[in-house]
N, C-alpha and C positions, 0 to 999 in steps of 0.2 A: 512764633514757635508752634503754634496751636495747628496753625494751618501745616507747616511741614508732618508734623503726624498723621494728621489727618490724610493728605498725599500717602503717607506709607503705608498707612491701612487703608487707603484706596490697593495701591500700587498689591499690596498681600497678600487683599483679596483676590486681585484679577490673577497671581500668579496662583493661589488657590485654585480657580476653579480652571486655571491651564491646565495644571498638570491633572487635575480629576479627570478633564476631557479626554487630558493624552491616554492617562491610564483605560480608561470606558474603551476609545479605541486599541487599545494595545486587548486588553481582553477581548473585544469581538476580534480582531484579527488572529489569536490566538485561537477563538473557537471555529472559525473558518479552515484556519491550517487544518485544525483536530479533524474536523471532516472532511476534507480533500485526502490529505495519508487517511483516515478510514477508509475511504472510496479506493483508495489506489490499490490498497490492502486485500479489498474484498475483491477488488477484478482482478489482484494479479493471484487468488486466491483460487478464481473460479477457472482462470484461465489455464493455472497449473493444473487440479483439476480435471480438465477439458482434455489436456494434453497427456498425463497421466491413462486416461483413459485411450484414448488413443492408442497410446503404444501400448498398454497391455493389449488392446483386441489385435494389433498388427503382431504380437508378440505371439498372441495365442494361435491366430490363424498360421503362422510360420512352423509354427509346433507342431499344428496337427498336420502341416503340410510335411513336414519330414519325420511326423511319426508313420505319416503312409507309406513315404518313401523306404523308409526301413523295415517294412514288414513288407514289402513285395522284393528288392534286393538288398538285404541285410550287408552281406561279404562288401558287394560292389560299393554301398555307399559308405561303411565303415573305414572303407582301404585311402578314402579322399578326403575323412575327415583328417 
């Protein structure tokens, strides 16, 4: 009888320090996801951004190109908006 106990507190222990293991790994893979989505976050952060920027200068350069246009024929180019 002495020995089957002994087997289960073998057996307890090793499923103890299983699931510790698993957890340790579930934690670092959890901290790895955490900065991958940071990472993803921050470029598609910079890349908005980037492209933000973009379109306001093409927005702005467009601006001033038809505010020229409208100070040298005003009528003409109001009749075609």
């Amino acid at each position: 009888m002495e020995s089957v106990i002994n087997k289960l507190a073998e057996i307890e222990t090793a499923a103890t320090k299983i699931m510790q293991a698993a957890e340790n790994q579930k934690k670092l893979q959890d901290e790895q996801q955490e900065e991958r989505i940071a990472k993803f976050d921050a470029d598609l952060e910079a890349e908005t951004a980037k492209r933000i920027e973009e379109i306001t200068t093409k927005l702005h350069s467009t601006t001033l190109i038809t505010n020229r246009i409208t100070e040298h024929c005003p009528r003409r180019f109001t009749k075609t908006l």
